[in-house]
C-alpha positions as CSV (number, residue, x, y, z in Angstrom):
1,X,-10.8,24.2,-25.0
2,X,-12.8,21.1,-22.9
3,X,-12.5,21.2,-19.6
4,X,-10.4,18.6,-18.1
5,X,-12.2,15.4,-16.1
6,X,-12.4,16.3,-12.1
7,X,-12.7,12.4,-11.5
8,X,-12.2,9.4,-12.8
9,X,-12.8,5.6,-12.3
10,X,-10.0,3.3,-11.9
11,X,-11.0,-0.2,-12.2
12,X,-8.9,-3.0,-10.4
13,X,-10.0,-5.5,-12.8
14,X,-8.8,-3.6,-15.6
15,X,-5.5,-3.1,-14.0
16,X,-2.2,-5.1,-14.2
17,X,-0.8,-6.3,-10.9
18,X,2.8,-5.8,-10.0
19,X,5.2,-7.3,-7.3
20,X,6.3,-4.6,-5.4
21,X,9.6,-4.0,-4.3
22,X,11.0,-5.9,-1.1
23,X,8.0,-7.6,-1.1
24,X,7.6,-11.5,-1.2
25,X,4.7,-13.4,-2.7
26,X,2.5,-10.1,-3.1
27,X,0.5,-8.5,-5.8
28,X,-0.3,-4.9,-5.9
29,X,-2.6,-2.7,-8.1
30,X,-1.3,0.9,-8.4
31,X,-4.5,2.7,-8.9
32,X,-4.1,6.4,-8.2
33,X,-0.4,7.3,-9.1
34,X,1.0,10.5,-10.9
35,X,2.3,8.2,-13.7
36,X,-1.3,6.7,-14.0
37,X,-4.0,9.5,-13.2
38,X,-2.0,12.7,-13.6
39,X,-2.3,13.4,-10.2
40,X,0.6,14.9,-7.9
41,X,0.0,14.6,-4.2
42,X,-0.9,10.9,-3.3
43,X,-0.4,7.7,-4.6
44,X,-3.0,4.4,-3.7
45,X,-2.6,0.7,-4.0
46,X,-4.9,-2.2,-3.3
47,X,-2.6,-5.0,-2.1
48,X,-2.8,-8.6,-1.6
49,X,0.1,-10.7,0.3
50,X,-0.9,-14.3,0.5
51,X,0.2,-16.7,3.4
52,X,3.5,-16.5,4.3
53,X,4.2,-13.4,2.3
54,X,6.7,-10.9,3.8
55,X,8.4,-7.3,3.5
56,X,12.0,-6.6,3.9
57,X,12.8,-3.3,6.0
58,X,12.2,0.1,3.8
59,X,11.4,3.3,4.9
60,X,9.7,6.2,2.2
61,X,12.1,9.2,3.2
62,X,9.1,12.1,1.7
63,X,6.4,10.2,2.2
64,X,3.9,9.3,5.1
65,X,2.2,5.7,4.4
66,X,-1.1,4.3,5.6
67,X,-2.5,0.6,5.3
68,X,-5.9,-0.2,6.0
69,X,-6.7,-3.6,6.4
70,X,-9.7,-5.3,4.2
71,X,-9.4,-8.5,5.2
72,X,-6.8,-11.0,6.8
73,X,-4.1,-10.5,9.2
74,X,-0.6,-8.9,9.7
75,X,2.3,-7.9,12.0
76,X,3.5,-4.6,11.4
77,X,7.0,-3.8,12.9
78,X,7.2,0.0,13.0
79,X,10.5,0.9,14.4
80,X,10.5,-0.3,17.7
81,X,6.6,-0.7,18.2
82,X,5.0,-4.1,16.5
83,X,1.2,-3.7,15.8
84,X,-1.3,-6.4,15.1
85,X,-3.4,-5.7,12.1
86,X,-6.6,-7.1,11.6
87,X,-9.8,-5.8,9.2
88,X,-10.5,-2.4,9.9
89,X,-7.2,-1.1,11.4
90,X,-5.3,1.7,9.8
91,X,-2.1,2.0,10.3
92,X,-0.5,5.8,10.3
93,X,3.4,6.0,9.8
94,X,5.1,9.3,9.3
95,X,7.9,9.8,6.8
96,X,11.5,8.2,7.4
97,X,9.6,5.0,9.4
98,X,11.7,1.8,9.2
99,X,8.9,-0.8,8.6
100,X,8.2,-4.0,7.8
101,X,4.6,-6.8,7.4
102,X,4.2,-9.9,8.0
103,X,1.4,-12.0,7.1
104,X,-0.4,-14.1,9.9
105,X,-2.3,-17.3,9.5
106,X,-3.7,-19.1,6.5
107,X,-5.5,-16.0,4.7
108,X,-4.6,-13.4,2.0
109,X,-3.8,-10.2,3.7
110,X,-5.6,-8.1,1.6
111,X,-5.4,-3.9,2.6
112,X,-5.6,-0.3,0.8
113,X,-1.8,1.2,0.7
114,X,-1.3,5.5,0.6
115,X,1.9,7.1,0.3
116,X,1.2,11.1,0.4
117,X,3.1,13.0,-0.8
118,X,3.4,10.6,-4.2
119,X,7.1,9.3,-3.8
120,X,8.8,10.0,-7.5
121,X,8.4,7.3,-9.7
């Protein structure tokens, strides 16, 4: 019997964007998912939400999320805290946090999305 791969490569340009849920004016590429790679324990995104783009309130009941920002800006509303995001934040948010984004300005809000563990798709 082989042995089976320890890595892969996922290419983004070889990927088929998808609007994600409660999101407005957004394209995401699910890279690393259970449903993609096999995996079991994470899931990873590479999102873009273009000027004037928005989320509606969701929460990920199992799941702990993290965005870090590639490039433009956003307004994170986590709970009752609000967080200016900007290239090179990360944003940390446990499991059960009401959230929402906001874009800011004239640029693409680009950012890396993880949900750990992978929600069940």
């Amino acid at each position: 019997m082989a042995a089976e791969k320890k890595g892969m490569i996922i290419k983004v340009s070889e990927t088929e964007s998808m609007l994600p849920p409660k999101h407005t004016n957004t394209d995401s590429w699910p890279l690393v998912m259970p449903k993609i790679t096999g995996n079991k324990q994470v899931e990873f995104f590479l999102t873009e939400m273009r000027p004037g783009a928005a989320t509606e309130l969701d929460t990920h009941p199992i799941s702990e999320h993290i965005y870090f920002i590639i490039s433009g800006r956003g307004k994170a509303y986590v709970e009752d805290d609000i967080f200016d995001l900007e290239p090179g934040d990360c944003l940390f948010m446990t499991e059960g946090a009401e959230h929402r984004l906001d874009v800011v300005g004239t640029e693409t809000l680009r950012f890396v999305v993880v949900f750990a563990p992978a929600r069940q798709m």
